[in-house]
N, C-alpha and C positions, 0 to 999 in steps of 0.2 A: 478467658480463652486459653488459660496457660501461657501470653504473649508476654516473652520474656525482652526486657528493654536491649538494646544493642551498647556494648560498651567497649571504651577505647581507656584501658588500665582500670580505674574507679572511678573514671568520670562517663557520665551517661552521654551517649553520643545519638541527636539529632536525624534523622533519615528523611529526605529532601526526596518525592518524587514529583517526575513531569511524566503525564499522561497522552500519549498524543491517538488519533483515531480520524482516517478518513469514511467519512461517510456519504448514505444514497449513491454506494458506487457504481451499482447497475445505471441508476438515472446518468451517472456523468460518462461512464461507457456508450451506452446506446443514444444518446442525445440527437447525433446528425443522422443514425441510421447508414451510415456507409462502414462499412469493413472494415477498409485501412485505419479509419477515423476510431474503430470499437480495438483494433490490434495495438494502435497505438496510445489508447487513453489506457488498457491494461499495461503496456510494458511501462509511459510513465509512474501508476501507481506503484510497479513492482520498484523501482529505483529509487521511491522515495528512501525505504528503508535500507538502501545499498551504499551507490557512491555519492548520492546526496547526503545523506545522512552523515557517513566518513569524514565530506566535505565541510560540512559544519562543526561535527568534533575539532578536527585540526585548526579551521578558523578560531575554533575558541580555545586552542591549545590545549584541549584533551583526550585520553586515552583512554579508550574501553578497557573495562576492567580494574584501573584504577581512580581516576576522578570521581568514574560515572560508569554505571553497569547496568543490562537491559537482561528483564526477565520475560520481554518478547521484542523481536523486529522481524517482523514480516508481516507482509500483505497491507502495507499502507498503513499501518498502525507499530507504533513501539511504547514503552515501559521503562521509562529512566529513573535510576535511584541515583543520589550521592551523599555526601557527608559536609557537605559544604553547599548551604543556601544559597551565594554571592554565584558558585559554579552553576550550578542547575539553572538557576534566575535567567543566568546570562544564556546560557544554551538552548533555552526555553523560548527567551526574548528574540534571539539568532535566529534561529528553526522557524519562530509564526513569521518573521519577516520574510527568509525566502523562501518557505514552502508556498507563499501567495503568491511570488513571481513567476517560480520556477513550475507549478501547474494552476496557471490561472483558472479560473469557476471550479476549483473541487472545493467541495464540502466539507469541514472538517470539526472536531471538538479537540481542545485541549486542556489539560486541568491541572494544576500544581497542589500538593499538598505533603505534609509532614508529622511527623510522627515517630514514638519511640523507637517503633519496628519496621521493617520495611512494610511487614503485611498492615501495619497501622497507618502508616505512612500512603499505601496504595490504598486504604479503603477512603481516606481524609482525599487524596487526588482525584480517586473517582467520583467522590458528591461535585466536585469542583467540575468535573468533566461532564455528569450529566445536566448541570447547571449551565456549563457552554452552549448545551445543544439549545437554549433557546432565544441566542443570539443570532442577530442578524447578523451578515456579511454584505453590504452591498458590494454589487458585484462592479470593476471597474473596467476602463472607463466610463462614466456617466453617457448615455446618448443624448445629444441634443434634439429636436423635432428636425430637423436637414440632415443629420449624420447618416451618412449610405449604411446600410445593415446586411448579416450575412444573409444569403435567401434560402439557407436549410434551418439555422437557430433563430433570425432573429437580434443575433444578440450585435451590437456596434462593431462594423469592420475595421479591422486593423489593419490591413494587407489584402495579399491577393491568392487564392488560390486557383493556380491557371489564369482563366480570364474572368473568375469571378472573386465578388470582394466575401473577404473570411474576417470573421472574428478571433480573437486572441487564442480562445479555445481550441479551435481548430487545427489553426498553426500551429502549434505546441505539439496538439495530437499526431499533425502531418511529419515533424521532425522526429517522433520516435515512431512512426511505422515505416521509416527506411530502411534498406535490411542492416547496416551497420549497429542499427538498433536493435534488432531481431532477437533480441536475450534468451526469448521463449525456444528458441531452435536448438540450442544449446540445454537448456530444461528441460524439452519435454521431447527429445528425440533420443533414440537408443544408441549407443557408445557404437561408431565402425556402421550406420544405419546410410549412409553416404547424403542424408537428406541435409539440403540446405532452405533460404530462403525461398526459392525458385519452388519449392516442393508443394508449398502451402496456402490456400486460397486467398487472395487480397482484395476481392472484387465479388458483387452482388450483383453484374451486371453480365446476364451473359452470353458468352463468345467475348469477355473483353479479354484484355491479357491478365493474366491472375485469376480469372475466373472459378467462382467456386463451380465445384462438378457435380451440374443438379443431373438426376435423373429423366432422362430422357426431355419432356415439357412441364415438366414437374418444376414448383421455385418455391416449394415449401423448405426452409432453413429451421428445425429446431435448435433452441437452446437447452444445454442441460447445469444443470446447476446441482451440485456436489454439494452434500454438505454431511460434516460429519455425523453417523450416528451415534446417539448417547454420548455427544462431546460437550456436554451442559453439568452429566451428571461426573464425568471426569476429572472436569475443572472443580465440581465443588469437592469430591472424592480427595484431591490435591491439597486444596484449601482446608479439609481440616486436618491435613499430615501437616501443612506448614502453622498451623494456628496453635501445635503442641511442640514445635521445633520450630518459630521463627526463623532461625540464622537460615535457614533452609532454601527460603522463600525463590529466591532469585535463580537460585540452579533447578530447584524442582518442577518452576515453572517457564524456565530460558528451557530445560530440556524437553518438556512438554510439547511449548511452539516449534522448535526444532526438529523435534518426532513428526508434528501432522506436515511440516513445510517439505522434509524430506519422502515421507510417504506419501503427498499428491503428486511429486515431481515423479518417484518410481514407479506412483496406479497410470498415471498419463503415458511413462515411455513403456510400459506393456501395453498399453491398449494401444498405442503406433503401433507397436513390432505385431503385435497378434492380429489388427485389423487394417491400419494404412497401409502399411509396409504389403501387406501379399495382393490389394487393390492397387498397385501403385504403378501408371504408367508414364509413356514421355509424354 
């Protein structure tokens, strides 16, 4: 492949990746079928790779860019290298611990692997990753046959939502569809657009407060689902500039995620400005 070894003087230098990837994110989005419940299981997947992520770094005393460097984080998924086993090991071991607290029931694969080059390094962590996928995770707490259950999922109540009892999932979801959490309003609204939380549907029910604005008796809701075209043959286009220039690896493909992350947040706030914005009343 032309994959030349990474080195530190004349000694061959090691490349440690941890592979992470949430997965069936539509299934854990749409699960209860309520709004707020789909607003907020999106904004915590967005966080994973934000200030949770951050959070972990500094727990384990390290600094992007030198310990350990990502040639993706975004959308629920990231891509860690380093140069030191014992560092990634432990960040690795950090991250599965509380990514299972902090968004209970998602789905996820993680892979560790190594290698001369990073891209060698990343191919050895993804066998490891698709290897994950075909573990189980039971989901926790176990329910006993008397445990009250929530009465949209199913799943063991934890609490309460309102006056009904909610599983852990829910809760979770309910905490980040508050607007303090509203991250998306600030993403995908146009710079001086004066829109805030207030602006944007919460509710499937209607005439409730937040209600989405069906047409007339109309309660058809589609969903549209983006996805990149020809971003399969991109990635591999990429993958063989980095397979002739290793050292490359990490920026050509951290620039890559960074390009589609900042171009869906730019396609989202023209389609406000060009179509919410001039339908937009009190």
């Amino acid at each position: 492949m032309g994959d030349e070894e990474v080195t530190r003087g004349d000694e061959a230098v090691t490349i440690h990746a941890c592979l992470f990837e949430a997965k069936s994110i539509q299934d854990y989005l749409f699960q209860s079928g309520r709004l707020r419940d789909v607003v907020g299981a999106s904004e915590l997947i967005d966080s994973l790779t934000e200030d949770l992520l951050d959070d972990v770094l500094d727990s384990c005393g390290l600094e992007q860019g030198r310990e350990i460097e990502f040639s993706r984080r975004a959308g629920g998924a990231f891509y860690a290298f380093g140069s030191d086993a014992e560092v990634v090991l432990r960040f690795r071991d950090l991250w599965t611990l509380v990514v299972q607290q902090y968004a209970p029931g998602l789905a996820y694969d993680i892979g560790y692997g190594e290698g001369s080059t990073h891209l060698a390094a990343f191919d050895d962590a993804r066998r490891a990753l698709r290897a994950d996928g075909s573990r189980y995770r039971p989901r926790l707490p176990v329910g006993a046959p008397v445990a009250e259950r929530s009465r949209r999922t199913g799943l063991v109540a934890e609490g309460e939502d309102g006056d009904a009892p909610a599983d852990a999932v829910t809760l979770r979801r309910k905490q980040f569809s508050l607007p303090a959490r509203a991250g998306f309003v600030g993403r995908f609204s146009p710079s001086d657009s004066g829109l805030d939380w207030s602006d944007w549907p919460r509710n499937l029910e209607a005439g409730a407060d937040g209600a989405f604005p069906f047409l007339g008796d109309r309660r058809t809701v589609a969903l549209i689902h983006a996805d990149g075209n020809g971003l399969g043959q991109l990635l591999m286009n990429a993958r063989a500039v980095v397979e002739g220039q290793p050292e490359r690896f990490v920026g050509v493909f951290h620039a890559i995620s960074e390009g589609i992350r900042q171009s869906t947040q730019e396609s989202a706030r023209q389609a406000v400005h060009s179509v919410l914005l001039p339908a937009r009343s009190e």
